[in-house]
KERO-880442 format. One record per atom (N, C-alpha, C): x, y, z. Coordinates in steps of 0.2 Angstrom, whole numbers, padded with zeros to 4 digits, always signed. Layout:
N
XYZ/...
//
This chain:
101
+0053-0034-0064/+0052-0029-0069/+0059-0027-0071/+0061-0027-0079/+0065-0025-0082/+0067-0019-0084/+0069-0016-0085/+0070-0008-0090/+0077-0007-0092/+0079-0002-0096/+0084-0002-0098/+0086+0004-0102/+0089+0009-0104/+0089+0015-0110/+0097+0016-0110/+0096+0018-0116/+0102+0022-0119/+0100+0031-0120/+0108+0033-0119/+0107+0041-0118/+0116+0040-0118/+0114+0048-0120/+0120+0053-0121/+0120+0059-0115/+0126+0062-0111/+0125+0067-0105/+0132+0070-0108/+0130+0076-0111/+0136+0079-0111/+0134+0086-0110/+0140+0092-0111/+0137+0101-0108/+0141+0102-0114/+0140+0109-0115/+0143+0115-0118/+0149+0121-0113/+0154+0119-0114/+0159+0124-0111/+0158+0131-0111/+0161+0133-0108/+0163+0141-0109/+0166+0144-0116/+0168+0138-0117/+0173+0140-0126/+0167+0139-0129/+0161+0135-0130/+0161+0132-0135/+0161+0125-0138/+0166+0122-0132/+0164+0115-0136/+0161+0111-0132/+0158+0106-0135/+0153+0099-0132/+0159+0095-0128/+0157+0094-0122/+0161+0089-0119/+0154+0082-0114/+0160+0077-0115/+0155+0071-0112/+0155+0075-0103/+0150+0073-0098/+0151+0072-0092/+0152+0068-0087/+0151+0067-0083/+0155+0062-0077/+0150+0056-0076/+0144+0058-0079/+0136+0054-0079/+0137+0049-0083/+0141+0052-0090/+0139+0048-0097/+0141+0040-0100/+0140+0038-0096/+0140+0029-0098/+0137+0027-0106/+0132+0031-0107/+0129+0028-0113/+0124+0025-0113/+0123+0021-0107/+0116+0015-0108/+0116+0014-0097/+0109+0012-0095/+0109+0008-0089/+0105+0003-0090/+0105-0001-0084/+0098-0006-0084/+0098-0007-0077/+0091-0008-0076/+0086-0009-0070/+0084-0016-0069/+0084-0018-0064/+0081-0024-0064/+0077-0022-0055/+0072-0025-0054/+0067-0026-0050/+0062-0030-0048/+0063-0033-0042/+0059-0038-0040/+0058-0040-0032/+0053-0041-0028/+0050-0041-0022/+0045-0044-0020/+0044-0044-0015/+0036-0046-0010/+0033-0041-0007/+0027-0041-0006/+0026-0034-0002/+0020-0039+0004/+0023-0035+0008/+0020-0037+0017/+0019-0031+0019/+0013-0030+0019/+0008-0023+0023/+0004-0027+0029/+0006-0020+0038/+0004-0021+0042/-0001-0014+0042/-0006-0016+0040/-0009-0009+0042/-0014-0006+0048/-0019-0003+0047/-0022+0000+0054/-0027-0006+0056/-0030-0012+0051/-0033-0016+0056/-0031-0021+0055/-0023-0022+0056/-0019-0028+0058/-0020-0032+0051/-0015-0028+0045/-0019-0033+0040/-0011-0036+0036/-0013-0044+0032/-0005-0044+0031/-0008-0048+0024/-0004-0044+0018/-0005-0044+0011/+0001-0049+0008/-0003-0051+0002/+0003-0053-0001/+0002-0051-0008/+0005-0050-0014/+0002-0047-0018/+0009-0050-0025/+0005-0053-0030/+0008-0055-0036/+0007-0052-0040/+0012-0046-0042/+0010-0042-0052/+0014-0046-0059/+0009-0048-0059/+0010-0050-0067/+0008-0045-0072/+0013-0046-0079/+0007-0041-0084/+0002-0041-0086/-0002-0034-0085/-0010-0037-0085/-0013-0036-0080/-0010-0042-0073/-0014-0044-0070/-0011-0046-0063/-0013-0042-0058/-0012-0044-0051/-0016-0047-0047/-0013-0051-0042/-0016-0057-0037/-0015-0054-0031/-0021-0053-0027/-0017-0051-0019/-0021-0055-0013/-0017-0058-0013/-0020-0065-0004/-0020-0059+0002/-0026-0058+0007/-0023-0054+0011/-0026-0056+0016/-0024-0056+0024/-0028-0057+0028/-0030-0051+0033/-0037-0050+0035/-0037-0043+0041/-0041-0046+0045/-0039-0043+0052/-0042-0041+0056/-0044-0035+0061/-0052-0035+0061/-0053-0028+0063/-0057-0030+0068/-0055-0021+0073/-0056-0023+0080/-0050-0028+0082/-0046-0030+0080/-0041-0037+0085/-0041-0034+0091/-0042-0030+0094/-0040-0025+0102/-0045-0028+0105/-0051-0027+0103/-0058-0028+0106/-0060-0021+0110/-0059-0018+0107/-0060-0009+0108/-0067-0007+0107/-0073-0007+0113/-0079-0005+0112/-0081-0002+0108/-0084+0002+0102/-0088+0005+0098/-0094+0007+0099/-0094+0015+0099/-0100+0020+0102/-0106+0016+0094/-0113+0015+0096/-0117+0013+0092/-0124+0019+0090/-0125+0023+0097/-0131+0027+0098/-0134+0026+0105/-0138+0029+0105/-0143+0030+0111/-0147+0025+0111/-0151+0021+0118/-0157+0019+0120/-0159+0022+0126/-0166+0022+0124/-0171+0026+0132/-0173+0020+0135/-0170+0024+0139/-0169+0016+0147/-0177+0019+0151/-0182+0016+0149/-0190+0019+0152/-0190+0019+0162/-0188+0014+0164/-0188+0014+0171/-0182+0018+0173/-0178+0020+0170/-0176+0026+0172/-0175+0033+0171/-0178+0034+0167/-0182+0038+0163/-0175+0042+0160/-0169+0039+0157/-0164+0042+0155/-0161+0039+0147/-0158+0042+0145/-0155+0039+0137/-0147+0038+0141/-0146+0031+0138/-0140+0027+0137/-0136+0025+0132/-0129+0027+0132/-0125+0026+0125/-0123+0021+0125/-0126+0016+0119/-0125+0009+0115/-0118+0010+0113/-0116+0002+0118/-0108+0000+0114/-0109-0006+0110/-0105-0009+0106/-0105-0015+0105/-0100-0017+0102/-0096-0023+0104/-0089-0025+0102/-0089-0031+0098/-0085-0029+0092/-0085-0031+0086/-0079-0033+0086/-0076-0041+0083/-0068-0042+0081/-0071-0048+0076/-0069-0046+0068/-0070-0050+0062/-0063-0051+0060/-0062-0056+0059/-0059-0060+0054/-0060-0061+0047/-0055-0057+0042/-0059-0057+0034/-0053-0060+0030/-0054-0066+0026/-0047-0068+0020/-0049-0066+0015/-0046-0064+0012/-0047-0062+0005/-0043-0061+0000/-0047-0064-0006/-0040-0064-0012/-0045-0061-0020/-0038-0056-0020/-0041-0051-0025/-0037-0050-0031/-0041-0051-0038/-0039-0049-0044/-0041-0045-0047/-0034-0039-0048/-0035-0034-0052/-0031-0032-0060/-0035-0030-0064/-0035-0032-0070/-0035-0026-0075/
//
């Protein structure tokens, strides 16, 4: 990304008269540009292209990677004539490549 502007920074004295400040260059410019690598909370790592218009983002997640059991609900266990709490362990793997526009 490119930017750029022109400007005037000046103040008004105690007398009265206009004076330039310390800031007052005239003009700046910007210039920008990166990769962006996200680790988030299911271990996921992105990569992401913005164009004008239009952005590309390649990502890869995995959820559950721990393998950290998951409460699912209740079965009634009949010969023992009690309710037991359903786990079950989930770890997906998802690639993904996303166009926003």
């Amino acid at each position: 990304m490119f930017s750029g502007s022109f400007f005037s920074s000046k103040y008004k004295g105690g007398d009265g008269v206009w004076r330039h400040t310390a800031f007052d260059r005239g003009y700046i410019v910007n210039m920008l540009g990166g990769k962006e690598w996200m680790l988030g909370r299911h271990y996921t790592v992105s990569y992401r292209i913005n164009r004008r218009g239009l952005t590309h983002e390649f990502s890869i997640k995995h959820i559950n990677c721990t393998g950290t059991k998951s409460y699912y609900g209740y079965e009634y266990a009949y010969r023992e004539d009690t309710f037991k709490p359903m786990t079950f362990n989930l770890s997906l793997p998802n690639i993904s490549y996303k166009l926003e526009f």
